[in-house]
N, C-alpha and C positions, 0 to 999 in steps of 0.2 A: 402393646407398643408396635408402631407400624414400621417395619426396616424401609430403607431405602429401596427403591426401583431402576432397574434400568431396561432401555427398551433395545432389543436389538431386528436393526432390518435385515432379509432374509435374498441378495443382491441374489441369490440364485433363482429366483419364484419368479424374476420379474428380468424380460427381457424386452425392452421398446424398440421400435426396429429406428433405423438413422433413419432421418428423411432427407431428401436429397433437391437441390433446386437443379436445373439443365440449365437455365438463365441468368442472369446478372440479374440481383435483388434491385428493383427501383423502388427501394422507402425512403421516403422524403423528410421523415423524423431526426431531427440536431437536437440533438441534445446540445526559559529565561529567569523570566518575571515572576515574583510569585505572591503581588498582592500591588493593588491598585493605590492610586494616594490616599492620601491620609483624610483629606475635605470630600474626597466621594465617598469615601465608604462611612465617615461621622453620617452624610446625607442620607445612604442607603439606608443605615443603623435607626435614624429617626423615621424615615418613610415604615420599617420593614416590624419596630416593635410599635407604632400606630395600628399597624395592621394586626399585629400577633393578639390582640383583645379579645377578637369579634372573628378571625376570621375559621373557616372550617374549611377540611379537606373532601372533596369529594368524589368519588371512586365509580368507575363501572368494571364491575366485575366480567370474568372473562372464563368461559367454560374452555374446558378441556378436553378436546377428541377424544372419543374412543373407538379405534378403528381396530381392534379384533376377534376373532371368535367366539362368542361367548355363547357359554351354555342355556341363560337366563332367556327372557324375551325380551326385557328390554335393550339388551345389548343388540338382539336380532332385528330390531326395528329401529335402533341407531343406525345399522349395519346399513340398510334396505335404503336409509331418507340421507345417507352418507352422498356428497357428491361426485367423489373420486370414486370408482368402483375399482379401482385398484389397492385401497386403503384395507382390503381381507387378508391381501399379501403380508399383511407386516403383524406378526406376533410384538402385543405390547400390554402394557400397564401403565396408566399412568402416562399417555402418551403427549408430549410435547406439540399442538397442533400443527408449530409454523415448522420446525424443522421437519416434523412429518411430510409433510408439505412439499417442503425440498427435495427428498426424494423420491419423493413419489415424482416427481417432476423434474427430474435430473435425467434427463435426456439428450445425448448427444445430436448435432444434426453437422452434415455433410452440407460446403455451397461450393457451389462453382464459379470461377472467373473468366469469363470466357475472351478477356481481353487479350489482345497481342500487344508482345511489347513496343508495337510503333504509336499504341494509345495509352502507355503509362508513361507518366511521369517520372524524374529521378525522386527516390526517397529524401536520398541523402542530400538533395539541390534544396528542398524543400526545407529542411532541419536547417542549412546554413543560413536562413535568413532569418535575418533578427527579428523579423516583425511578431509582436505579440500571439500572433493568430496563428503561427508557422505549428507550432507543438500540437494543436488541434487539426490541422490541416494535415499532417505529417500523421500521426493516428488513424485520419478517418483513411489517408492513401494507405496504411496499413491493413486495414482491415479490411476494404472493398470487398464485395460490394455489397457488403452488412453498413448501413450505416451509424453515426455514433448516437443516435438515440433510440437506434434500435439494441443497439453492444450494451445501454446502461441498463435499459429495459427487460430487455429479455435474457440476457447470458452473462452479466456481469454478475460475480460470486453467486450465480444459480445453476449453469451448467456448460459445461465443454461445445466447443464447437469446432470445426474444420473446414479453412479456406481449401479449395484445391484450384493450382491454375494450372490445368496441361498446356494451355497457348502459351506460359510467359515462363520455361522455367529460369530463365538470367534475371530473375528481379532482384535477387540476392547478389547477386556476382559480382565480386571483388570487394563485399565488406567485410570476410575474412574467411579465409582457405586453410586448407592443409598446410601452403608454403608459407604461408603467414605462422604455424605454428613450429614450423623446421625453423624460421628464420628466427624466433624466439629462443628454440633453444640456442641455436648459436651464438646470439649477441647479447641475453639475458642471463643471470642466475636465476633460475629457478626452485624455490623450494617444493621438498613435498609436503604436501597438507596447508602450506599457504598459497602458493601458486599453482599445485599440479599436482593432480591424483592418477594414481593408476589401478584401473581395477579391472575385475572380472567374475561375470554372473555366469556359475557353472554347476548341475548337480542340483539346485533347489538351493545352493549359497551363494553368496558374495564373498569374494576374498578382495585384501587389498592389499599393493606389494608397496610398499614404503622403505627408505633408510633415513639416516638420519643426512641431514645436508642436502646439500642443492640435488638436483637432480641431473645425472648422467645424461647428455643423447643417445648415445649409443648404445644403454642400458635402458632407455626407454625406447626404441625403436626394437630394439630385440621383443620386450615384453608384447610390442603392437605386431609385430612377426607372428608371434606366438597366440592372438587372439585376446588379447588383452587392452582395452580401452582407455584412452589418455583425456581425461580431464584439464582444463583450464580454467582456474578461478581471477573473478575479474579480469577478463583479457581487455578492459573497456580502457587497464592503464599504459597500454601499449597500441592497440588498433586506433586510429583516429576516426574510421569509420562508424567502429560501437562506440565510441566517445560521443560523437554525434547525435549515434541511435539513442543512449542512456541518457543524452540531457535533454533529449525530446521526452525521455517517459519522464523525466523528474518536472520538467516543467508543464506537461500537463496532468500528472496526477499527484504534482505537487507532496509526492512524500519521495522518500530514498528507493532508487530501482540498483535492481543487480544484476550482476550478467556471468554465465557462466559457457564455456561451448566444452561439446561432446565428441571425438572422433573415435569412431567405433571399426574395426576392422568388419572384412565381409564374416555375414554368419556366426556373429557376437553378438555377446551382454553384457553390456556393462555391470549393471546394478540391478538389484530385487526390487521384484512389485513395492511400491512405496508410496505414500502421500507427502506433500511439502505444504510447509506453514504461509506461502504464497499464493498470488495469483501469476500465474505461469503463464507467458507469451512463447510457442516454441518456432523458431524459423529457423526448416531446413535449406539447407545452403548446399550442399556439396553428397549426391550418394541417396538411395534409398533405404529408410527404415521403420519398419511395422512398429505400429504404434497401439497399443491396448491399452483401453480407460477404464473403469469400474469406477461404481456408486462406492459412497462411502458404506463401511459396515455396519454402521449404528447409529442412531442419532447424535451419540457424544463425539462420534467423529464429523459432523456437519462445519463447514468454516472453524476448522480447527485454529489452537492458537500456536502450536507447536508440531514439528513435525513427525510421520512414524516412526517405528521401526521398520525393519523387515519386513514383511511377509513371505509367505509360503504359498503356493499354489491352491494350497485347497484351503486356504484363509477367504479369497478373494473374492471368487464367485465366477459367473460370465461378465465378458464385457461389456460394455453399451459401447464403446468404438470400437472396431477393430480393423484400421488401416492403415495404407503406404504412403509416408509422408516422402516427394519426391522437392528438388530444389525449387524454389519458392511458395510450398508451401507454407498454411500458417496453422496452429494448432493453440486455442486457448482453453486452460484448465483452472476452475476455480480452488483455490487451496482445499485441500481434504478430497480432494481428485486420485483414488489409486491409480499408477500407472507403472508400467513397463513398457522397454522400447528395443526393438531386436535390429540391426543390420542384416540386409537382404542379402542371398550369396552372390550379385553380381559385382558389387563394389566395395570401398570402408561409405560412414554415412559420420558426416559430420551436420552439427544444427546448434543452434546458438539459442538460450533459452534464456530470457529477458525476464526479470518479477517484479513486482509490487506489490506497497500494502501488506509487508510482513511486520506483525504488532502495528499496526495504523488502526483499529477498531474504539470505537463504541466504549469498548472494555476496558484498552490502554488508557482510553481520553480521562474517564471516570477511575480510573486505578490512581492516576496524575492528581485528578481534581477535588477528589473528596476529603482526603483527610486535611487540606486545608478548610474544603468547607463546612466542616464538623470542626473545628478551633473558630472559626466566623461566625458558625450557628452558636456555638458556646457563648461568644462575648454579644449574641443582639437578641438572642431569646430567652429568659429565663425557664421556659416549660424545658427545656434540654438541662437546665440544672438542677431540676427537681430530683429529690432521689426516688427511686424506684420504690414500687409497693414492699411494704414490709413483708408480705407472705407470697411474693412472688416466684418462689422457687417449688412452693405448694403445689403448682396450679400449671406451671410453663417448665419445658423442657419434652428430652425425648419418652420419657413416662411417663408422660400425660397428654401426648399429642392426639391422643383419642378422645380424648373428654371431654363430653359436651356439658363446660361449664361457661357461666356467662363472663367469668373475668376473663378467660383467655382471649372474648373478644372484645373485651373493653381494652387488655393490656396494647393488643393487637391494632386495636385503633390508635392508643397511643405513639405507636412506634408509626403508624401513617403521619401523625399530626406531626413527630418529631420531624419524618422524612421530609413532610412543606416546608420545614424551616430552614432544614439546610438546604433544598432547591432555592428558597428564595435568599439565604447569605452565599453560596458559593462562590465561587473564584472564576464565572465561569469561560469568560474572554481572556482573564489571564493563562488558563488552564492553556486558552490554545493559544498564546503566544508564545508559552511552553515548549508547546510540540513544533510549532513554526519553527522556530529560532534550532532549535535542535536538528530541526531538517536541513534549516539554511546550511549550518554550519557542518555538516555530516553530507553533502550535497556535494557534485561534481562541480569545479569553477565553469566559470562563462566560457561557452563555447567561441564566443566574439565578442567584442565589445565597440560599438555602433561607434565611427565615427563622428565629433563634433565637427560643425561648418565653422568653426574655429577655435579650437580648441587650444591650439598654439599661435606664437608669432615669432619666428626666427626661433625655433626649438627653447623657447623661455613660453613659463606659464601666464597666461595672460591677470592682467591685474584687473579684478571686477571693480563694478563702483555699485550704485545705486539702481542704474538701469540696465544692467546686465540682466540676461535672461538665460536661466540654467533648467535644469532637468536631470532625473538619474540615467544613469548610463545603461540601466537595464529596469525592467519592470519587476522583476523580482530579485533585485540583488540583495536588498537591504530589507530590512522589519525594526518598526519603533516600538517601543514598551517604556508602561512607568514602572520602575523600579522605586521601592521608599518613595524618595524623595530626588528622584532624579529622572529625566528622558535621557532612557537608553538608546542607540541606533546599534544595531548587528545587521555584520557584513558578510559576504561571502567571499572577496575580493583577496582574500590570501588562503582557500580551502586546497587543498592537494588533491592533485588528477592522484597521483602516485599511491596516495592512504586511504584510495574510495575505497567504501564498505568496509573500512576498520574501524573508523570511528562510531560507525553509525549507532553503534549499541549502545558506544558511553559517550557520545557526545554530551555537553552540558551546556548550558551560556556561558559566553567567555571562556570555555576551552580550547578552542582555536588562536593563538597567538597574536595581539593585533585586530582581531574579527569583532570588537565594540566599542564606538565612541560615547562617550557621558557628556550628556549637559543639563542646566540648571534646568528645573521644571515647568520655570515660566519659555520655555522654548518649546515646551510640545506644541502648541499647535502650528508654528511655523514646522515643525516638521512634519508633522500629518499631512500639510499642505504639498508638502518634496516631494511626499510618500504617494498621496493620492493622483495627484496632479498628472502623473506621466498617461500618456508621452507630451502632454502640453507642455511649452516652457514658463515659466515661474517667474517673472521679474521680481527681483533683490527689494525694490522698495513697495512690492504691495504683501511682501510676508505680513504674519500677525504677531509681530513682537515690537514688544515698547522703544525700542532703542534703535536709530538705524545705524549707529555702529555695531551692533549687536548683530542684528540681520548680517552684516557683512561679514562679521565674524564668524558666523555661522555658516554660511555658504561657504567661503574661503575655506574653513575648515575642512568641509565635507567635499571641495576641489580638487585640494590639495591629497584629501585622500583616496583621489580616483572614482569615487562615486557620482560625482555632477559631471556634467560636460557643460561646455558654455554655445550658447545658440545664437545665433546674428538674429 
């Protein structure tokens, strides 16, 4: 019997030096529901057991790295024809190629900005305007002068990198301060552990000073006296600044972002070497502070789904960054990033740390999707209800995973041919309407909402007819789905600034109060047309529904519920 393996990388063996740019990079590179109707899927059912006769699966296999020491020859001549010549670095078994991969390739680099602030733009001028493109544009001025199909390319969940602009440190200034958090505690309650932590990294630990109930000022201001670090959770429900910043990240990376800021006294720690279950945007705002990155320690920590513990000093390794983030810098770290961050003895260092993409993978989509598309594959394939070989247990499990018998690969094929059939029944647009709707509705509300060119007439709603010409109020307010036997619309139009990132974990469809309108099924496609159409406007009498009081009903409905706006 062969035990399980696991490989671990060795962050100490391997130290890549930062590369560093002196110029501005000029790269030109730009980058609910839970089952469909009824007459699609009888259609799919007939197309998909047509096919189930005749059809077969077919596979290319995929070899496995093996990238270390080995005593044999032939592993020395794997070693020799290997392309990375860093791949000696890493004691393994059994080694995983692509995550290999990763770190071997997880290398920090250093750019520089060399703009003055009479050649940047406002960030925040940019995020207020409504226009679809603004969330993109507002990104790529973030990240300058990396462009964003160089960010998705090369360092998006593969490895850290760091803005630095000595010419422009006000880029930041005035999206939230030190006084910005004095004034909080004055006018706000604050809890600890929902609003506000206090902590400090001293001795190789973390302590954390918590009571129960709101949080004292002047019990907190003594602890920051004393070298002790103040936390702020979600401060995006209070700054209107980071309100801005966070529904530029949600709407262009279209899943739930969070925001948390850090004010660290001078010659403090907050918190222990760590990794977090995000992708981490850090903007220091106020103060300098040293900032250390390491490789993750093993391949099972690569795009982790959760985040660490602790660490210890001699858990970690060397770093591959190790620098002074001063105010406007930017610093991004893909989840499973170990870090630490010290304040410098001249100042406190405050920096505001933005994420995304926590549980948004791959893993989540298909954790969502399968088990309905295994009860789908159930009812359109009968090879899924065959029952299993009668001596199956003879031949398969972990006591025989050595033996080179022929059933094991016949069973083995079996479970391929199962797997085509639930790729071809599954769920798999519902699956992401799923996730959509869950975002919508777990999402920050609209930062504005655009102006109609006439929208009113003497503060009374205007009365549509036939020729009326509407549109949504935003491009991403709303998401349709068929539910049974019904088109659903989900809204975002009543989501709480106040409950961001509480709901996000349990948000469900229709959890949000108000946030979905129902209509008969013969109306979906006049709403796919609401949905697609923007920002074009939509005349009332070219919808595609049978009935033109219906059409009217329809729009009036979704008017009245603040979603349409009416266009001259």
């Amino acid at each position: 019997m062969q035990a399980g393996k696991r490989t671990r990388f060795s962050p100490s063996s391997c130290s890549p030096s930062v590369s560093r740019e002196a110029e501005p990079e000029r790269d030109l590179g730009a980058k609910g529901p839970t089952s469909s109707s009824s007459g699609e899927r009888k259609h799919e059912r007939e197309m998909e057991q047509a096919d189930d006769r005749d059809d077969d699966l077919r596979m290319e296999g995929c070899d496995e790295t093996n990238c270390g020491e080995e005593e044999d020859e032939e592993a020395q001549e794997a070693s020799a024809d290997a392309d990375d010549p860093d791949d000696s670095q890493v004691e393994e078994e059994d080694v995983d190629a692509e995550r290999l991969s990763f770190l071997n390739n997880f290398v920090a680099e250093v750019i520089e900005d060399l703009r003055s602030p009479d050649g940047v733009e406002d960030g925040l001028g940019i995020v207020r305007d409504p226009d679809p493109s603004a969330s993109e544009q507002f990104f790529q001025w973030l990240i300058h002068p990396l462009s964003v199909g160089r960010f998705h390319e090369q360092f998006w969940e593969k490895r850290p990198f760091l803005i630095r602009r000595p010419r422009n440190r006000s880029l930041y200034e005035g999206w939230f301060e030190k006084e910005d958090i004095e004034t909080l505690f004055e006018r706000e309650t604050l809890k600890y552990g929902m609003n506000v932590d206090v902590t400090k990294y001293k001795d190789g630990a973390r302590a954390n000073f918590s009571t129960e109930g709101a949080a004292k000022a002047n019990q907190v201001w003594k602890k920051f006296a004393k070298g002790w670090s103040v936390r702020i959770l979600h401060p995006q429900r209070w700054s209107n600044s980071l309100f801005l910043l966070l529904s530029a990240f949600e709407r262009y990376w279209h899943c739930v972002a969070g925001c948390n800021a850090y004010l660290t006294p001078a010659k403090s720690q907050g918190f222990s070497p760590h990794y977090d279950d995000i992708e981490a945007f850090v903007l220091q705002t106020e103060g300098k502070k040293r900032w250390r990155c390491y490789r993750p320690r093993s391949l099972d920590d690569v795009l982790p789904r959760f985040s660490s513990p602790d660490f210890s000093q001699d858990d970690i390794g060397d770093p591959i960054l190790d620098e002074i983030l001063e105010p406007g810098d930017l610093l991004y770290m893909p989840r499973g990033t170990i870090h630490q961050a010290e304040a410098t003895s001249d100042t406190h260092s405050l920096h505001i740390t933005v994420s995304v993409g926590q549980r948004n993978t791959w893993s989540d989509y298909l954790e969502l999707a399968l088990p309905r598309a295994l009860e789908l594959a159930w009812e359109d394939h009968l090879l899924l209800r065959e029952s299993l070989p009668r001596d199956f247990a003879t031949y398969m499990g972990v006591a025989h995973s050595d033996k080179d018998d022929p059933r094991r690969a016949a069973f083995l094929e079996r479970v391929i041919l199962c797997m085509d059939r639930l790729v071809k029944s599954g769920p798999w647009d519902s699956a992401v309407d799923q996730m959509a709707v869950k975002f919508l509705q777990a999402r920050l509300p609209l930062p504005h909402v655009p102006d109609s060119e006439a929208t009113k007439e003497g503060g009374s709603l205007i009365k549509l007819n036939m020729m009326s010409k509407v549109r949504l109020v935003a491009p991403d307010v709303a998401r349709f789905v068929v539910e049974e036997d019904s088109a659903v619309l989900y809204h975002m139009l009543n989501n709480s600034r106040a409950l961001h990132n509480e709901l996000s974990d349990s948000c469900e469809a229709g959890s949000v109060p108000g946030s979905s309108l129902e209509f008969p099924l013969d109306f979906a496609p006049a709403l796919e047309e609401l949905i697609t159409a923007y920002p074009t406007p939509v005349c009332v009498s070219n919808l595609s529904i049978d009935s033109k009081q219906a059409a009217l009903d329809l729009v009036t409905q979704l008017y009245k519920s603040g979603l349409l706006v009416v266009m001259k």
